[in-house]
PDB file of N, CA, C and O in Angstrom:
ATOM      1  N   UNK A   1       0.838  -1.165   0.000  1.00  0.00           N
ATOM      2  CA  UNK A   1       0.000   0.000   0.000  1.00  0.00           C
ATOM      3  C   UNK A   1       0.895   1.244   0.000  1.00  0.00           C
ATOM      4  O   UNK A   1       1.915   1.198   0.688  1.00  0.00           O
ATOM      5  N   UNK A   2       0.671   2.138  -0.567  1.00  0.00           N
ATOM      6  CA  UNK A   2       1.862   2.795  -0.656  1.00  0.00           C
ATOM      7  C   UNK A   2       0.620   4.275   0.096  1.00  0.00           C
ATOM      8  O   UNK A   2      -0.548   4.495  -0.224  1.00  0.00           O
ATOM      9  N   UNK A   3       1.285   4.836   0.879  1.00  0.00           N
ATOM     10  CA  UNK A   3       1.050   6.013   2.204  1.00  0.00           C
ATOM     11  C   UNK A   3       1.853   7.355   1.973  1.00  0.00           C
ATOM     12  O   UNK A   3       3.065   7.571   1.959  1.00  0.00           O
ATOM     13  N   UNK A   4       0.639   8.275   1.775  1.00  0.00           N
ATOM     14  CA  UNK A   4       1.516   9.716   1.596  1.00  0.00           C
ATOM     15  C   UNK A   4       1.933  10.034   3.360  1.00  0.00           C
ATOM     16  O   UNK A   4       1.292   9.467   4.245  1.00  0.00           O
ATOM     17  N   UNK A   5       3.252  11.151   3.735  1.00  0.00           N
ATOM     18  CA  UNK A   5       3.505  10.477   4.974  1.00  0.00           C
ATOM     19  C   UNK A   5       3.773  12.267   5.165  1.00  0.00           C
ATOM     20  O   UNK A   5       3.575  12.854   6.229  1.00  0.00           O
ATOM     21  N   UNK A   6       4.132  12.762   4.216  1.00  0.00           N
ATOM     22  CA  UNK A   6       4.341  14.263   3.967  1.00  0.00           C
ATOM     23  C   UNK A   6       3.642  14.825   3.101  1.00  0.00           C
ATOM     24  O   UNK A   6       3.592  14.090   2.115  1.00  0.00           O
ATOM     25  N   UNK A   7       2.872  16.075   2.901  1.00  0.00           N
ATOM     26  CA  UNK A   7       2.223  16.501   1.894  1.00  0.00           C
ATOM     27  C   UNK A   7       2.276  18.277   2.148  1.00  0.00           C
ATOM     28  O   UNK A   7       1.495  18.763   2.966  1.00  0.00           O
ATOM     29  N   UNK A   8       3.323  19.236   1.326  1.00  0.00           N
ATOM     30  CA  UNK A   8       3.302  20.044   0.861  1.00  0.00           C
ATOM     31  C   UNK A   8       2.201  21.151   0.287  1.00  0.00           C
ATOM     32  O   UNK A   8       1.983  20.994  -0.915  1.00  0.00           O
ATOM     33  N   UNK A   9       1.469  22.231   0.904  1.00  0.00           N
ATOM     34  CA  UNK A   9       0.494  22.811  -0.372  1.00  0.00           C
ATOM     35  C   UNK A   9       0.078  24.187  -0.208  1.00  0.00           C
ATOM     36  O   UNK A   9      -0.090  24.877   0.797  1.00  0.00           O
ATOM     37  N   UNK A  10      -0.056  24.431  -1.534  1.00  0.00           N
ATOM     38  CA  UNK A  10      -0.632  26.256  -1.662  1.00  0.00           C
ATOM     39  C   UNK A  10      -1.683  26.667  -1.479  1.00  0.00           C
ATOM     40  O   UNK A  10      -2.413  26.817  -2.459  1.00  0.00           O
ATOM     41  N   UNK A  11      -2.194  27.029  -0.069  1.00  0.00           N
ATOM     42  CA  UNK A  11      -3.465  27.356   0.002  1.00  0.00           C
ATOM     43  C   UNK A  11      -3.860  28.951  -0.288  1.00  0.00           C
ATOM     44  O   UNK A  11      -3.115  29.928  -0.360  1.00  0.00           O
ATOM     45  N   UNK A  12      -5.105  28.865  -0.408  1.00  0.00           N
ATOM     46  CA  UNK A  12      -5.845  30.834  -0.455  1.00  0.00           C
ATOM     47  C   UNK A  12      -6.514  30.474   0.655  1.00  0.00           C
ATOM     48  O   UNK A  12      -6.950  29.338   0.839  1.00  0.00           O
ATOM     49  N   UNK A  13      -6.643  31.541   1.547  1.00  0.00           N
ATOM     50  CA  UNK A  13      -8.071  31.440   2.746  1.00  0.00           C
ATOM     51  C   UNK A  13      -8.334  32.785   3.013  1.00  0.00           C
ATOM     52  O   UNK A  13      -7.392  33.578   3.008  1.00  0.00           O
ATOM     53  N   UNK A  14      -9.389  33.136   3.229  1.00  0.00           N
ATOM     54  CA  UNK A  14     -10.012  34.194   3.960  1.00  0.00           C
ATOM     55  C   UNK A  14      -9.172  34.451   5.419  1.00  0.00           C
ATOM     56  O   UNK A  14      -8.865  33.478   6.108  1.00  0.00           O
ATOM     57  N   UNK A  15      -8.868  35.665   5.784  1.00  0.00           N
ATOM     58  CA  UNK A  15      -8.656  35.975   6.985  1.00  0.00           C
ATOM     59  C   UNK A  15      -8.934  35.182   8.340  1.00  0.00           C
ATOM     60  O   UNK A  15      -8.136  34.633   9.100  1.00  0.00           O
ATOM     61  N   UNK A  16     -10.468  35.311   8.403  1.00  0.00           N
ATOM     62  CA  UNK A  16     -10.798  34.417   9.598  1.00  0.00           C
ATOM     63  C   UNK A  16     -11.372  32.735   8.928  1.00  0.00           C
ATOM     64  O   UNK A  16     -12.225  32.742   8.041  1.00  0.00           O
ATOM     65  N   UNK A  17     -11.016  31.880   9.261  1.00  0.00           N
ATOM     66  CA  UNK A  17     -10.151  31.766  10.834  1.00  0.00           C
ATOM     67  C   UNK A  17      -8.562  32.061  10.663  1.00  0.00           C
ATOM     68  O   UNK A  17      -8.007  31.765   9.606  1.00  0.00           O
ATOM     69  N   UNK A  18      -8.033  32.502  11.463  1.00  0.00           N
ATOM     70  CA  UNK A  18      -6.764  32.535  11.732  1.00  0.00           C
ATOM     71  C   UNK A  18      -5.888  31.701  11.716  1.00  0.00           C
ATOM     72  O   UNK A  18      -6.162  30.513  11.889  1.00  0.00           O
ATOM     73  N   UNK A  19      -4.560  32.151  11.492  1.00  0.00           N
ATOM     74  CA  UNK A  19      -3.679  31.108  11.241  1.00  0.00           C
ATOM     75  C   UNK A  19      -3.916  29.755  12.214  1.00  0.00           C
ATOM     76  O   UNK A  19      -4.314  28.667  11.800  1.00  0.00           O
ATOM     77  N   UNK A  20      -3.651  30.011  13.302  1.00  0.00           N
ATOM     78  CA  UNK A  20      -3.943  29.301  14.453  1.00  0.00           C
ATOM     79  C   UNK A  20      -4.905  27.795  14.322  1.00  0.00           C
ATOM     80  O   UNK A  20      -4.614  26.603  14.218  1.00  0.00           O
ATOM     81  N   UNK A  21      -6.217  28.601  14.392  1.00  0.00           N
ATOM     82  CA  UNK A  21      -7.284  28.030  14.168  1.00  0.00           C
ATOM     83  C   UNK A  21      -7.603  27.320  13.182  1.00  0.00           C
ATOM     84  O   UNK A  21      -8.467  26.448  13.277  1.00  0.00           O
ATOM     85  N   UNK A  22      -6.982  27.571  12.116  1.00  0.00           N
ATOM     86  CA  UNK A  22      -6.736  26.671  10.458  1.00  0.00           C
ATOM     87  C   UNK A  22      -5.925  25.988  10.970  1.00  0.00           C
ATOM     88  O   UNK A  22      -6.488  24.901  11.104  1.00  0.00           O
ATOM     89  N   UNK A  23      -4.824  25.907  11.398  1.00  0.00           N
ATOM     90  CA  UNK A  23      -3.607  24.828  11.249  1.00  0.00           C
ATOM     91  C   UNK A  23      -4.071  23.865  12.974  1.00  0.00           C
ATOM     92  O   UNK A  23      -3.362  22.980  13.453  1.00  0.00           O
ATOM     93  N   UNK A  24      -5.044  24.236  13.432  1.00  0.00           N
ATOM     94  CA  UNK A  24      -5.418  23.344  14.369  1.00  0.00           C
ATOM     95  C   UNK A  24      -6.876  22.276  13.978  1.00  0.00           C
ATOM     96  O   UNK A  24      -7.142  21.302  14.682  1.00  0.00           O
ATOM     97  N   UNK A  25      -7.495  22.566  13.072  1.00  0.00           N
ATOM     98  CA  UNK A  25      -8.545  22.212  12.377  1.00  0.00           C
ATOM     99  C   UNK A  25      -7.858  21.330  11.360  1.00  0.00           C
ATOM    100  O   UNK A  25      -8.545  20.353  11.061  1.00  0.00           O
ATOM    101  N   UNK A  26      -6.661  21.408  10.729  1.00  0.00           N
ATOM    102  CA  UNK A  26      -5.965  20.525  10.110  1.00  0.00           C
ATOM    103  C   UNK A  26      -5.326  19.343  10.846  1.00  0.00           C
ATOM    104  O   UNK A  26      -5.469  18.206  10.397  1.00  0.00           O
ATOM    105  N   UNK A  27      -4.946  19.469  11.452  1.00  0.00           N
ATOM    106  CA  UNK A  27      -4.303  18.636  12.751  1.00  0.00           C
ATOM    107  C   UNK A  27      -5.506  17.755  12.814  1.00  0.00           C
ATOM    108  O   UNK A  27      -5.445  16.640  12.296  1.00  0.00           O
ATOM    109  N   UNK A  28      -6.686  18.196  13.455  1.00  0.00           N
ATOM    110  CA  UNK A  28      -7.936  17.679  13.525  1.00  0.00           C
ATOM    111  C   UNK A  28      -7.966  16.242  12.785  1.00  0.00           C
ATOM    112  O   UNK A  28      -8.192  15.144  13.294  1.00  0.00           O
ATOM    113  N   UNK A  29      -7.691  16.542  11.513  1.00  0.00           N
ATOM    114  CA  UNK A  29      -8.101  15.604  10.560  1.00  0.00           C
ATOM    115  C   UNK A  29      -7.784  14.364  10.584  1.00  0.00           C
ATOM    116  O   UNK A  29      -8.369  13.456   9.993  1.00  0.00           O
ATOM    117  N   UNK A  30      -6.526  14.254  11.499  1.00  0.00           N
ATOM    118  CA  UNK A  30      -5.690  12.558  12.055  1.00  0.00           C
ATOM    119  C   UNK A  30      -4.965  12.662  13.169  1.00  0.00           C
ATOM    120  O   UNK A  30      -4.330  13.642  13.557  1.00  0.00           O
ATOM    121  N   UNK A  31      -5.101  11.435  13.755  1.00  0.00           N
ATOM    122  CA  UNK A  31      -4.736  11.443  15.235  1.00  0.00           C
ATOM    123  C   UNK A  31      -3.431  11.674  15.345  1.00  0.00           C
ATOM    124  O   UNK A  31      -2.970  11.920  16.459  1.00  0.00           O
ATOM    125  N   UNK A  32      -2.344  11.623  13.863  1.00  0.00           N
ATOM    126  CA  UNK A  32      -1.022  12.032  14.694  1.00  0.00           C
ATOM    127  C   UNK A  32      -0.553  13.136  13.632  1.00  0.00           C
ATOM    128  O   UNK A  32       0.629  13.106  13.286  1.00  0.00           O
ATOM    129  N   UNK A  33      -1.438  14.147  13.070  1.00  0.00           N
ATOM    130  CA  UNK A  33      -1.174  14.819  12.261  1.00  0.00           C
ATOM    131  C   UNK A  33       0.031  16.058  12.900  1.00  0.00           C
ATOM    132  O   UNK A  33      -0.019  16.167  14.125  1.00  0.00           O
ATOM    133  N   UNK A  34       1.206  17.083  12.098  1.00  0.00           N
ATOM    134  CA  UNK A  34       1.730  17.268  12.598  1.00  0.00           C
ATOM    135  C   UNK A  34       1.640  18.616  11.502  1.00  0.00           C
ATOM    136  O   UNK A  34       1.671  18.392  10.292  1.00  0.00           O
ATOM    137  N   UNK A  35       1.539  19.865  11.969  1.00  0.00           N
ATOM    138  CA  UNK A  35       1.101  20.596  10.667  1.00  0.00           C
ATOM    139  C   UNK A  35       2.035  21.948  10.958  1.00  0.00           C
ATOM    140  O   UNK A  35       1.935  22.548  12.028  1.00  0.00           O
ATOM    141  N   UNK A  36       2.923  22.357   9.942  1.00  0.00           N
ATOM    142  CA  UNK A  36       3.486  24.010   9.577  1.00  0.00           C
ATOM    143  C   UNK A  36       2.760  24.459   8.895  1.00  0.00           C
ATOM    144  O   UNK A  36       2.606  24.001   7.763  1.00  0.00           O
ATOM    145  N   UNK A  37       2.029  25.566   9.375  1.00  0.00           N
ATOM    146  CA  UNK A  37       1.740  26.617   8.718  1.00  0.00           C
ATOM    147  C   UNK A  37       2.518  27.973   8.169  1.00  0.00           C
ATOM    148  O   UNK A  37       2.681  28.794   9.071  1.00  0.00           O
ATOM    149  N   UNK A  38       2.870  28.250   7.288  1.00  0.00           N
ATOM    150  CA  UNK A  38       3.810  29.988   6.828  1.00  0.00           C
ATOM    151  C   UNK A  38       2.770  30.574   6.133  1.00  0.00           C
ATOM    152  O   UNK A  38       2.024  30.283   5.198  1.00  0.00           O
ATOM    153  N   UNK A  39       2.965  31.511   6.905  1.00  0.00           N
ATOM    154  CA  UNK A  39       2.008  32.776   5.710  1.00  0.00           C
ATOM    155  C   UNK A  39       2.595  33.521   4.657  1.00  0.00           C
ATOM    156  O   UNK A  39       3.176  34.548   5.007  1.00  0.00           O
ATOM    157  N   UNK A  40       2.578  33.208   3.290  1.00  0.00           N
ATOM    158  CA  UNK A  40       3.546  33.164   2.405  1.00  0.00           C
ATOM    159  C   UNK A  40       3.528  35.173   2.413  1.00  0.00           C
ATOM    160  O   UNK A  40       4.449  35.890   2.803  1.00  0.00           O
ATOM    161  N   UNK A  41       1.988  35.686   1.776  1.00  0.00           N
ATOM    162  CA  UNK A  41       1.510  36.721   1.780  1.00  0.00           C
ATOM    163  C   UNK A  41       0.049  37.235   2.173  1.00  0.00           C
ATOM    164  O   UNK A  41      -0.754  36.367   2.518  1.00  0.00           O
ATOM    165  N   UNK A  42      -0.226  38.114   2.160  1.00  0.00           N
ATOM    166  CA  UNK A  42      -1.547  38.892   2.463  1.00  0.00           C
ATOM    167  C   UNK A  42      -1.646  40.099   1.464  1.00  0.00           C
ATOM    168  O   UNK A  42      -0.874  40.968   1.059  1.00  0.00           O
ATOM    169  N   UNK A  43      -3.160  39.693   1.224  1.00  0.00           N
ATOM    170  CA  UNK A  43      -3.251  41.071   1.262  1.00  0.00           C
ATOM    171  C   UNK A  43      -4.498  41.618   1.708  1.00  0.00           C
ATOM    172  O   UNK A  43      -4.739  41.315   2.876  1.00  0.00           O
ATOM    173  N   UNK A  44      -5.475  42.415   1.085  1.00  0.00           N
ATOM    174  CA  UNK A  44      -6.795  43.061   2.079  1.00  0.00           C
ATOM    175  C   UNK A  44      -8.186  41.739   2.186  1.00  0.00           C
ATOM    176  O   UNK A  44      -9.222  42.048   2.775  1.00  0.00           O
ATOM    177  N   UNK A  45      -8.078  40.726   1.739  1.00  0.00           N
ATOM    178  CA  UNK A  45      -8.919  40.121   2.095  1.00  0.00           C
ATOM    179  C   UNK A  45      -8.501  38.518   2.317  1.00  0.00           C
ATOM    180  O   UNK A  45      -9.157  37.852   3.117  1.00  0.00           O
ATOM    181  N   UNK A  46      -7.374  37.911   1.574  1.00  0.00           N
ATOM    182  CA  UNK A  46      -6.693  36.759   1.886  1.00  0.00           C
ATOM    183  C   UNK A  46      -5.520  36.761   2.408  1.00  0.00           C
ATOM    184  O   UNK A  46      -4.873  37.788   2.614  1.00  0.00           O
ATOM    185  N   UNK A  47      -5.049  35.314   2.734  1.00  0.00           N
ATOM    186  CA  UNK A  47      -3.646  34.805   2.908  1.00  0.00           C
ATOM    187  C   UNK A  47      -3.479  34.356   1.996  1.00  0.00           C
ATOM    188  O   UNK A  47      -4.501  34.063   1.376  1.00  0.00           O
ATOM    189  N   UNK A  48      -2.227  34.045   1.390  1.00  0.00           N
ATOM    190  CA  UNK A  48      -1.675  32.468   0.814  1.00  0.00           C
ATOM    191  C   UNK A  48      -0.767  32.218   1.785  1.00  0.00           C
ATOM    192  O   UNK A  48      -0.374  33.073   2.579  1.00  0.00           O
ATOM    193  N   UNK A  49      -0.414  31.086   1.762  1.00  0.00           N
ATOM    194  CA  UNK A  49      -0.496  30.119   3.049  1.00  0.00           C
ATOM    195  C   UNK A  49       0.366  28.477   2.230  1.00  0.00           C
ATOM    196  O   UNK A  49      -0.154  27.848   1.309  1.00  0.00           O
ATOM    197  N   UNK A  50       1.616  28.147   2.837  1.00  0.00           N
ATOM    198  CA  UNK A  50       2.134  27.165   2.414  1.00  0.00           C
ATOM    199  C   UNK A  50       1.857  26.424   3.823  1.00  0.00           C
ATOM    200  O   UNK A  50       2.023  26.883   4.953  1.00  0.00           O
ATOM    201  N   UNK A  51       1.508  25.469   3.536  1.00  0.00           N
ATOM    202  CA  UNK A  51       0.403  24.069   4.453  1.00  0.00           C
ATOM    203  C   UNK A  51       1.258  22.899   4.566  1.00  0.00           C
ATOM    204  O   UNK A  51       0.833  22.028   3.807  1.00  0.00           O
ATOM    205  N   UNK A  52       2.485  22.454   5.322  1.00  0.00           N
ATOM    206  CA  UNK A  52       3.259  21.540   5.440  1.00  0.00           C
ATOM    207  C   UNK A  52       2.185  20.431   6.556  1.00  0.00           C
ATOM    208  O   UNK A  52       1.715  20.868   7.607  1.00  0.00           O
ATOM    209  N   UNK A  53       2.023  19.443   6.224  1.00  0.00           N
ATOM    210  CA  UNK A  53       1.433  18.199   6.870  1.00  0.00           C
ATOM    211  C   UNK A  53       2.458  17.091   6.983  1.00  0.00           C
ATOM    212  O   UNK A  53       3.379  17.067   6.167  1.00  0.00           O
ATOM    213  N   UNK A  54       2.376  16.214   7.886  1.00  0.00           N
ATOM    214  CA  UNK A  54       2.875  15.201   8.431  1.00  0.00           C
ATOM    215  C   UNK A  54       2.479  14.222   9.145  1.00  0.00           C
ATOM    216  O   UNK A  54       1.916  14.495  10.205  1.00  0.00           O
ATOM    217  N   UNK A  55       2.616  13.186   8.861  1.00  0.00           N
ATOM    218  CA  UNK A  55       1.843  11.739   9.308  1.00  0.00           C
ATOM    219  C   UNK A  55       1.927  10.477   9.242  1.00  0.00           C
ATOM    220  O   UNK A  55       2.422  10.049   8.199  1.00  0.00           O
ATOM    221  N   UNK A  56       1.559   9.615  10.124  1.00  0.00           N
ATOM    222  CA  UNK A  56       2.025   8.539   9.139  1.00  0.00           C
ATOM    223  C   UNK A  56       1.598   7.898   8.257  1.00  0.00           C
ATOM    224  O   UNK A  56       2.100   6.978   7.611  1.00  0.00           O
ATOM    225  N   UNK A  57      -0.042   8.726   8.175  1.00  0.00           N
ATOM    226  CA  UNK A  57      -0.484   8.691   6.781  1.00  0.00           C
ATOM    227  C   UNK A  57      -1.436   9.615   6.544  1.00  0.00           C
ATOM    228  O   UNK A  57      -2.525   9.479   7.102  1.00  0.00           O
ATOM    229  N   UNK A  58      -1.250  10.484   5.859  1.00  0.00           N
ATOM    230  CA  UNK A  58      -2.024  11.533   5.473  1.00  0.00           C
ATOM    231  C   UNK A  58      -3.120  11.304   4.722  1.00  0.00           C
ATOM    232  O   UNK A  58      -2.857  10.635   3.723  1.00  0.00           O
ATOM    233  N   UNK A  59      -4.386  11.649   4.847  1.00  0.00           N
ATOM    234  CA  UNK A  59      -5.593  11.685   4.049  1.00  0.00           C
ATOM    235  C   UNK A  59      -5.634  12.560   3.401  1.00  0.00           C
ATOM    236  O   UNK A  59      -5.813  13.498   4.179  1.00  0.00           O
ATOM    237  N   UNK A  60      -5.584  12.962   2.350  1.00  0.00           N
ATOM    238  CA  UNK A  60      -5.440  13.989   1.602  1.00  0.00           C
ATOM    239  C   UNK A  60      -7.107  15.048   0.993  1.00  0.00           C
ATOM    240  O   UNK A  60      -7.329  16.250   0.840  1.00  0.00           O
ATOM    241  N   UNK A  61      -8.026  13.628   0.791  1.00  0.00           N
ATOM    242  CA  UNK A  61      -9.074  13.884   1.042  1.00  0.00           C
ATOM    243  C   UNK A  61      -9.493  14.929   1.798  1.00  0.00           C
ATOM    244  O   UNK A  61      -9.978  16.033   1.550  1.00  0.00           O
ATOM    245  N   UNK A  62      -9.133  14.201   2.990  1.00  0.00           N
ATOM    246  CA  UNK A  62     -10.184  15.111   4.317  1.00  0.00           C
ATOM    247  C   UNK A  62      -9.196  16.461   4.656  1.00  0.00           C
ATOM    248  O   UNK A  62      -9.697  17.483   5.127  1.00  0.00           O
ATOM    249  N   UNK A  63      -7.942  16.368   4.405  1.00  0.00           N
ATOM    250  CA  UNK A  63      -7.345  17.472   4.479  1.00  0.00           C
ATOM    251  C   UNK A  63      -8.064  18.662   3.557  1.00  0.00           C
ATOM    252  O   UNK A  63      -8.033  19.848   3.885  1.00  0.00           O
ATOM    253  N   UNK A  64      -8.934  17.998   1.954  1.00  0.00           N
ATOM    254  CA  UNK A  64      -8.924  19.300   1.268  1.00  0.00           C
ATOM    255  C   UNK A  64     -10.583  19.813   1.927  1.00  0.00           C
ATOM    256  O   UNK A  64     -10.953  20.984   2.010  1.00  0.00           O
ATOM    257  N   UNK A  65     -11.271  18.777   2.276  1.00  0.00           N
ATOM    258  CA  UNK A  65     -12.195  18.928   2.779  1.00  0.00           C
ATOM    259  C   UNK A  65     -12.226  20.138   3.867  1.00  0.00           C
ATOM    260  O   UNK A  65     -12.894  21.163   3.729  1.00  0.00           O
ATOM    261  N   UNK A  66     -11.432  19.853   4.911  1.00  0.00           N
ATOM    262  CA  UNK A  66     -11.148  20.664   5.922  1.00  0.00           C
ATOM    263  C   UNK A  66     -10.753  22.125   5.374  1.00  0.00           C
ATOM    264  O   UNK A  66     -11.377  23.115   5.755  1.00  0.00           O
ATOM    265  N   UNK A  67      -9.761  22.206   4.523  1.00  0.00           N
ATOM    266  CA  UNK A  67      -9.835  23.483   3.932  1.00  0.00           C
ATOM    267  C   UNK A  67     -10.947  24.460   3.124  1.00  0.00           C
ATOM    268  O   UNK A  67     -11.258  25.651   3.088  1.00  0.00           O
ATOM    269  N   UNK A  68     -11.304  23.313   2.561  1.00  0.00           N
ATOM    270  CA  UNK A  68     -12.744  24.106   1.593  1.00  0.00           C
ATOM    271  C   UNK A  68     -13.957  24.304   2.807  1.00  0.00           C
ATOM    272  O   UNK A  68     -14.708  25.260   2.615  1.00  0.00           O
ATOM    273  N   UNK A  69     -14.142  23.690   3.721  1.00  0.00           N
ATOM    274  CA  UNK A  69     -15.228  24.177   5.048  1.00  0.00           C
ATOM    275  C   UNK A  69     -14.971  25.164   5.457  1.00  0.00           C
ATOM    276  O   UNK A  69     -15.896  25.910   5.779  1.00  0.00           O
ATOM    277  N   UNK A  70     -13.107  25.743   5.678  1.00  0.00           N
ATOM    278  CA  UNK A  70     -12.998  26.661   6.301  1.00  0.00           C
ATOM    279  C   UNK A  70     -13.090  28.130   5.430  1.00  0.00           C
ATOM    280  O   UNK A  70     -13.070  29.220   6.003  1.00  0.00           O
ATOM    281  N   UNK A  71     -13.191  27.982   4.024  1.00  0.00           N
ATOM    282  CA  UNK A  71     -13.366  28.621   3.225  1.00  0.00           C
ATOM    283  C   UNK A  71     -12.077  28.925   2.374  1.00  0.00           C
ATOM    284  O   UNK A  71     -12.008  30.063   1.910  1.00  0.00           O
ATOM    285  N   UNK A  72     -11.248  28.221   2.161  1.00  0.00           N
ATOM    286  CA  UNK A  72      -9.804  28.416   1.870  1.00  0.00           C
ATOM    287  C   UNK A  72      -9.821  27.680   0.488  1.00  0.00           C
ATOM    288  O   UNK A  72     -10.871  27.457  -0.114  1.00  0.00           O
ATOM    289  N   UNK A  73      -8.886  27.408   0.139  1.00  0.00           N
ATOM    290  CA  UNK A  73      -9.127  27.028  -1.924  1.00  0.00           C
ATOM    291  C   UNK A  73      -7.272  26.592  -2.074  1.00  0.00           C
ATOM    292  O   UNK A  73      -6.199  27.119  -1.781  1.00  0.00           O
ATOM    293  N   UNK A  74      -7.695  25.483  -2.630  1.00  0.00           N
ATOM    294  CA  UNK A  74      -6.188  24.664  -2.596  1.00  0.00           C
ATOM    295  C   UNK A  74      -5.901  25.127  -3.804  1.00  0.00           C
ATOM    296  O   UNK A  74      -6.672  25.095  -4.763  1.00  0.00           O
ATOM    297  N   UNK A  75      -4.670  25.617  -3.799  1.00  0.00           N
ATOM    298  CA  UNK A  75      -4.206  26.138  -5.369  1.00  0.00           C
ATOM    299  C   UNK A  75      -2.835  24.659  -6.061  1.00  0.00           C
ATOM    300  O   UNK A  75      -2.814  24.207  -7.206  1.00  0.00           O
ATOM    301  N   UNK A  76      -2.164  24.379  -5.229  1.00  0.00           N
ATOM    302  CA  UNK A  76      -1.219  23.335  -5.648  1.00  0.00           C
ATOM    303  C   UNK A  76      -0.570  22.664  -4.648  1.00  0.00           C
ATOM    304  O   UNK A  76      -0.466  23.101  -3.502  1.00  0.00           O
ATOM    305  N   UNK A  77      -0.020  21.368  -5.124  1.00  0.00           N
ATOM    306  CA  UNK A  77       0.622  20.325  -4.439  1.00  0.00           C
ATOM    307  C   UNK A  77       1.529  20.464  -4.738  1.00  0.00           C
ATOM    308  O   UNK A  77       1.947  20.154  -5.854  1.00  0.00           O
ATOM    309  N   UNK A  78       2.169  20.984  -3.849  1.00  0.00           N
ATOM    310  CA  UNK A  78       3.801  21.341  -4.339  1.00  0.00           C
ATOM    311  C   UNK A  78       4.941  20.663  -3.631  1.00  0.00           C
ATOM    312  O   UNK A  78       6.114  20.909  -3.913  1.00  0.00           O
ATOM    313  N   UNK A  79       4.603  19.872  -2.781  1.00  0.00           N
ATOM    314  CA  UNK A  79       5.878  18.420  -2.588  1.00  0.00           C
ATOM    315  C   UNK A  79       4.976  17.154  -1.627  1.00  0.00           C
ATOM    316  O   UNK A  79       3.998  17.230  -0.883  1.00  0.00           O
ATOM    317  N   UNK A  80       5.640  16.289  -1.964  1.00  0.00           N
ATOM    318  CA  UNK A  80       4.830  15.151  -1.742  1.00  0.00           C
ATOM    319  C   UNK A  80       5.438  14.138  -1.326  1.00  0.00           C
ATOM    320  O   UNK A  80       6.009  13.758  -2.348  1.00  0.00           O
ATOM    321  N   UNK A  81       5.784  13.241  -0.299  1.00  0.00           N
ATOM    322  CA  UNK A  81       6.621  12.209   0.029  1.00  0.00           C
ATOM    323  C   UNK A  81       5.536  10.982   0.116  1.00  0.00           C
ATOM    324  O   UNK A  81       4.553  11.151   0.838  1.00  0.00           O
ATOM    325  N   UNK A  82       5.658  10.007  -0.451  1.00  0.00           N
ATOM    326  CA  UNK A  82       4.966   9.082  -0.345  1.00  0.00           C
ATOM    327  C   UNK A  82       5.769   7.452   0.556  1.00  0.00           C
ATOM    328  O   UNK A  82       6.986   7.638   0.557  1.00  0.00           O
ATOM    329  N   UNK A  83       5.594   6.737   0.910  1.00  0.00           N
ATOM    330  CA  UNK A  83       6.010   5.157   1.105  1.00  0.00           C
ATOM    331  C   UNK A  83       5.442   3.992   0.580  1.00  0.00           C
ATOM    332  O   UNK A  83       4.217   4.067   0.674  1.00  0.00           O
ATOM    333  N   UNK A  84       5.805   2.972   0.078  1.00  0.00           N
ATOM    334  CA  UNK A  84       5.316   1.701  -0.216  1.00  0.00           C
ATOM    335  C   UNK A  84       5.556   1.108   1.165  1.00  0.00           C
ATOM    336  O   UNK A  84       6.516   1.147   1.935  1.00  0.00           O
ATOM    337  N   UNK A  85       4.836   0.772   1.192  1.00  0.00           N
ATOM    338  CA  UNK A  85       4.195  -0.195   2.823  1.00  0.00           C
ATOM    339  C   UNK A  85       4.123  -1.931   2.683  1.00  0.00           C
ATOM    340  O   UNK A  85       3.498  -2.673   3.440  1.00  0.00           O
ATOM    341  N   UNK A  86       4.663  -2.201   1.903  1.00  0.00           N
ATOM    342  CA  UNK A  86       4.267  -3.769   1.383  1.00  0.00           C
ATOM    343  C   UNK A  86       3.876  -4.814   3.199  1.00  0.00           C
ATOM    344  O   UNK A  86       4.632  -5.217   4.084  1.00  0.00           O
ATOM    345  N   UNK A  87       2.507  -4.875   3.032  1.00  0.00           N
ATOM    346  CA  UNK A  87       2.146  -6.309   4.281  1.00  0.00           C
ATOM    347  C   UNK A  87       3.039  -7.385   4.100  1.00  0.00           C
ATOM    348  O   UNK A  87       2.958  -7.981   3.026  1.00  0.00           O
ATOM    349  N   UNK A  88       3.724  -7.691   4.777  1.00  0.00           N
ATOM    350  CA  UNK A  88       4.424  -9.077   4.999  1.00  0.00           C
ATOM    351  C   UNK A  88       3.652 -10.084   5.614  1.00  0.00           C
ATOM    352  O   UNK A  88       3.113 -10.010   6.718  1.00  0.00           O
ATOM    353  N   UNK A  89       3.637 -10.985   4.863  1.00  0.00           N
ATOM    354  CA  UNK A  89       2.916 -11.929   5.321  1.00  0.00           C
ATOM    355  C   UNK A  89       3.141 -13.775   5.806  1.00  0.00           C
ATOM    356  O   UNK A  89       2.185 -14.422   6.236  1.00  0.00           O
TER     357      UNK A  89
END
């Protein structure tokens, strides 16, 4: 099974919620999620926002989910670490 474990990305969001509050709502999304937030720029009504995640397996799904609830808009995947996991059996 191969597991994204790092996932890189360019977000847009509205002001509120706050940095804070976004990158804790991300976390949210898995029990051992581990999340950098940088605020790349601003200006009078958004952020862009580079979204570093970490895990030992990232849902990528519910990550974009979580962003589009909070009102934010994924612009790109811009690094990506994946693993092959092969079950031994």
């Amino acid at each position: 099974m191969i597991t994204v474990k790092k996932i890189m990305l360019d977000v847009l969001k509205p002001h509120q919620p706050d940095a804070l509050e976004f990158s804790r709502a991300i976390a949210e999304v898995g029990a051992d999620y581990r999340v950098r937030l940088t605020v790349v720029e601003m200006d009078a009504d958004t952020q862009t926002l580079q979204l570093e995640i970490e895990a030992s397996a990232v849902d990528f799904e519910g990550v974009e989910a979580a962003i589009t609830a909070m009102g934010g808009s994924l612009h790109s995947i811009d690094q990506v670490e994946v693993q092959n996991e092969t079950e031994e059996q």
